[in-house]
C-alpha positions as CSV (number, residue, x, y, z in Angstrom):
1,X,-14.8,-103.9,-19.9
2,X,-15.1,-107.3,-18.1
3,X,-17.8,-109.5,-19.7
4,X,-19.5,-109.7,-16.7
5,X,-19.7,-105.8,-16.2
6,X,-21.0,-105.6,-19.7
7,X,-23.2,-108.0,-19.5
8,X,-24.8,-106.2,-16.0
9,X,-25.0,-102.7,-18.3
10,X,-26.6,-104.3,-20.9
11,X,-29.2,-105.5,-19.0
12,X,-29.8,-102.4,-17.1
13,X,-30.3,-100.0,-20.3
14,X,-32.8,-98.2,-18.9
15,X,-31.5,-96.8,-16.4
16,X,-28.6,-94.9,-17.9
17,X,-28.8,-91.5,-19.3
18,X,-25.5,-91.8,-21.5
19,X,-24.2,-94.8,-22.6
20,X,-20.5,-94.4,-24.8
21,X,-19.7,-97.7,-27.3
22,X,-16.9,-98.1,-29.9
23,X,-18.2,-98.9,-33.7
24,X,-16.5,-102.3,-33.2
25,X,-19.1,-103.2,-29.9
26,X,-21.6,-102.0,-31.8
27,X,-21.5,-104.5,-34.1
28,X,-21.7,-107.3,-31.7
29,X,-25.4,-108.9,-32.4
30,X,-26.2,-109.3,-28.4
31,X,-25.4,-105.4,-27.9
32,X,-27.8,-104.5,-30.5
33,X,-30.7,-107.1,-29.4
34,X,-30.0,-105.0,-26.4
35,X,-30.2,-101.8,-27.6
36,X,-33.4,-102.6,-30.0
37,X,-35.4,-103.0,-26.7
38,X,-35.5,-99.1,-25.7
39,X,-36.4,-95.9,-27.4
40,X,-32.8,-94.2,-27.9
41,X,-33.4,-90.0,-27.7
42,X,-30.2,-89.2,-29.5
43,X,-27.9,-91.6,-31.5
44,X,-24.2,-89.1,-31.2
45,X,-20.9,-89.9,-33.4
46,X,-17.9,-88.4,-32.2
47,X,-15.0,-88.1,-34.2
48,X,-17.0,-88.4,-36.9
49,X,-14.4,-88.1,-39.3
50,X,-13.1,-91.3,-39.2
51,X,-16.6,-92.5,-41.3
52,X,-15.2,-91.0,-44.4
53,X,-13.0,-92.4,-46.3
54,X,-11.5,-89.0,-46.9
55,X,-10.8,-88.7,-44.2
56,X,-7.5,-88.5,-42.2
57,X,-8.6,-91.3,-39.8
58,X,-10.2,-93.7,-41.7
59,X,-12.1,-96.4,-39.3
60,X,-14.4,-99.0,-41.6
61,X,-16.7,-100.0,-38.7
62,X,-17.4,-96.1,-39.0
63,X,-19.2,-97.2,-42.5
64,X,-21.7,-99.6,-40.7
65,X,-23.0,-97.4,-37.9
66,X,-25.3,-95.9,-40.5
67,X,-27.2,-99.6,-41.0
68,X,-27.1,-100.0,-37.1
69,X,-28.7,-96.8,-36.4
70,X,-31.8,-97.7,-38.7
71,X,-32.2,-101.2,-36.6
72,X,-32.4,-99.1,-33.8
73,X,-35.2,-97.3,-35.2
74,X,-33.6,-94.8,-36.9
75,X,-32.9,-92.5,-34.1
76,X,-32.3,-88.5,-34.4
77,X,-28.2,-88.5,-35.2
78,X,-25.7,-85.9,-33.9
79,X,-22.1,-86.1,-36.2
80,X,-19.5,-84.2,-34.0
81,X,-15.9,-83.4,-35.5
82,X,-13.1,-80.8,-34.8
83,X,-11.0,-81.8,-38.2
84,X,-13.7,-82.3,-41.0
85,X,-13.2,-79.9,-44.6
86,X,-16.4,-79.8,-46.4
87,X,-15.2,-82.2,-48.7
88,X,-14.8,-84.7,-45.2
89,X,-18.3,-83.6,-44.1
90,X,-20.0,-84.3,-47.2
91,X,-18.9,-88.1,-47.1
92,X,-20.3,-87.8,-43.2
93,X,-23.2,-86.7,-44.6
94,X,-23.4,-89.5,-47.1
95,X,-22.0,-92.2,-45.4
96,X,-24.4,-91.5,-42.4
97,X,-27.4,-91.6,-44.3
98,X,-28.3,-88.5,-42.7
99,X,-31.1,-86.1,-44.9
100,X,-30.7,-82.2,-45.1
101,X,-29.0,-82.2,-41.8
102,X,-28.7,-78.8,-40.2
103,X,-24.7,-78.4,-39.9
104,X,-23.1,-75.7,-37.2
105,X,-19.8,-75.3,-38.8
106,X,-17.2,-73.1,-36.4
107,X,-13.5,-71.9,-36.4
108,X,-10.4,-74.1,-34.9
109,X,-9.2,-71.1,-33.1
110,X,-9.7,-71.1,-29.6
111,X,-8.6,-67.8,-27.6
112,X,-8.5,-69.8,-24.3
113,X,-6.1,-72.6,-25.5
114,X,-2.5,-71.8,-26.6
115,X,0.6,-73.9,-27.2
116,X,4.0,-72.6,-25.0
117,X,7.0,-74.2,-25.7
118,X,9.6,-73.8,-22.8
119,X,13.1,-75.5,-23.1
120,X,14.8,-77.4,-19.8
121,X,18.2,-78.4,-19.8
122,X,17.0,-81.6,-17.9
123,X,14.3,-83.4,-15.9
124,X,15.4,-81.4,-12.8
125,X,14.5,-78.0,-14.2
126,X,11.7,-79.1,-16.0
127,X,10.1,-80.4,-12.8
128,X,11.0,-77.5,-11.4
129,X,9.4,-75.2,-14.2
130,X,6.0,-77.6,-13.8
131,X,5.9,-77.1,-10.2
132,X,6.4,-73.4,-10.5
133,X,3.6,-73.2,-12.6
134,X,1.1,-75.3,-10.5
135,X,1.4,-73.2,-7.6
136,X,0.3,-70.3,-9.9
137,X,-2.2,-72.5,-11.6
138,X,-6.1,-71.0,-10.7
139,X,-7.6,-74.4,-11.7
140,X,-7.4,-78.0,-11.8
141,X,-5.6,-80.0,-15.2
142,X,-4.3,-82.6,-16.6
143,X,-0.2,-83.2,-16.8
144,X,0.6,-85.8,-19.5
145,X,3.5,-88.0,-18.6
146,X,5.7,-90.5,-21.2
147,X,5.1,-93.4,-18.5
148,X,3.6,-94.9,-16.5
149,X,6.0,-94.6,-13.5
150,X,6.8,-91.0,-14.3
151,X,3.4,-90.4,-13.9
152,X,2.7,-92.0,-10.5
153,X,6.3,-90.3,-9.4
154,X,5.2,-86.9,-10.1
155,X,1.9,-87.2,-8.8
156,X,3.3,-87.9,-5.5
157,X,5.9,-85.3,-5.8
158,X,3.6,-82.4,-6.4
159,X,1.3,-83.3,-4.0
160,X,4.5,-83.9,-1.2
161,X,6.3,-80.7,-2.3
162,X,3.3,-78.3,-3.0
163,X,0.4,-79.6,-1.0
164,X,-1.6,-79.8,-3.9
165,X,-4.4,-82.8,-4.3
166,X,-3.2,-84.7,-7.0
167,X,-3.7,-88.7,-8.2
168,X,-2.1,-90.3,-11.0
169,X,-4.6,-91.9,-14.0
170,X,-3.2,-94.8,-16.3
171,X,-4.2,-97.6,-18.3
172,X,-2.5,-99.8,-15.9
173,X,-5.2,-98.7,-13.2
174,X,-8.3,-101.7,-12.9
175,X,-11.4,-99.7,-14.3
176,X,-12.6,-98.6,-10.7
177,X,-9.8,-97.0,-9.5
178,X,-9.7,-95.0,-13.1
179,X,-13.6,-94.1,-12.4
180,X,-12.9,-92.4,-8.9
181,X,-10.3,-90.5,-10.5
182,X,-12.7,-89.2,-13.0
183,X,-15.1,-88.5,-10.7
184,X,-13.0,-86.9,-8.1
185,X,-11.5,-84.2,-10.9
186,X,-15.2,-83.3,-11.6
187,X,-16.0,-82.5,-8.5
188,X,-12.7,-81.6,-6.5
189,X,-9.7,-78.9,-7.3
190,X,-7.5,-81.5,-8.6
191,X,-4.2,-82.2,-10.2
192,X,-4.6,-84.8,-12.7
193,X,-1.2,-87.2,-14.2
194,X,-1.9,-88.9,-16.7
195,X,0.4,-91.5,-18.8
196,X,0.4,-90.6,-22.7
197,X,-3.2,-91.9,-23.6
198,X,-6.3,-90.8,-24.6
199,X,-8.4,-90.0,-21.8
200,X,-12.9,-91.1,-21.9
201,X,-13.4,-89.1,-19.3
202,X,-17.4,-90.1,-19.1
């Protein structure tokens, strides 16, 4: 984010309902004089794994959000995870500084999400294989792409060949153009491209 653009959000706290920071910004002294001004309803980690040490992805400005959450005021926490053993969630625990925490522990295996390997002889059959598929597709997705040209090339192709509304999403995009594509595949039937990256779809 733009220091200027940052510097716009933190002065308008109060008026967002969500607001998603890294550990690392966190850290910086002007974004918590920021934060210390409002009344924070619910202080959420994702990926909370990466707190514990144990853990299989490790991040130490994970270990300091505990100490930033009680300058905030101590907020009520939420530690979210999809690859924490118990051994993993006690160190969240811990590390967190959370006390008797109620903990909703589920199973990995989701009946709506499977894994289909198909083999293509080459790039022509296997964008012939995807296209196939999206004109049986019910709903919008995401197609993840090994570049960033790949991605903008099939974008165009689907929506030339099949008609279908599609737009290609990358980091190469400025930060407003990346927004409207977010915002238009919440509220559109849309074909989403996206380079290999991980996606903060807010």
């Amino acid at each position: 984010m733009h220091p200027l653009e940052r510097s716009r959000v933190l002065q308008n706290l109060r008026s967002l309902r969500f607001l998603y920071l890294s550990p690392e910004m966190l850290r910086a002294q002007t974004v918590i004089k920021a934060l210390s001004k409002i009344t924070i309803s619910l202080f959420v980690v994702d990926e909370a794994h990466c707190v514990s040490q144990w853990g299989h992805d490790f991040r130490p400005d994970y270990m300091h959000l505990a100490d930033i959450r009680e300058q905030l005021g101590q907020p009520p926490c939420l530690a979210v995870t999809a690859t924490a053993d118990e051994h993993v969630r006690d160190d969240v625990v811990r590390s967190l500084n959370l006390t008797h925490p109620a903990q909703i522990i589920m199973s990995v295996d989701r009946e709506n999400i499977a894994i289909i390997v198909q083999k293509t002889a080459n790039q022509k059959e296997k964008t012939e294989q995807l296209f196939h598929l999206l004109e049986k597709a019910p709903y919008p997705g995401i197609i993840y792409c090994a570049s960033r040209d790949w991605t903008e090339r099939l974008a165009e192709q689907a929506k030339q060949k099949l008609g279908l509304r599609t737009a290609f999403y990358h980091g190469g995009m400025d930060s407003i153009d990346r927004r409207k594509i977010q915002i238009s595949f919440s509220i559109i039937r849309l074909i989403s491209c996206a380079a290999q990256m991980r996606l903060e779809w807010g």
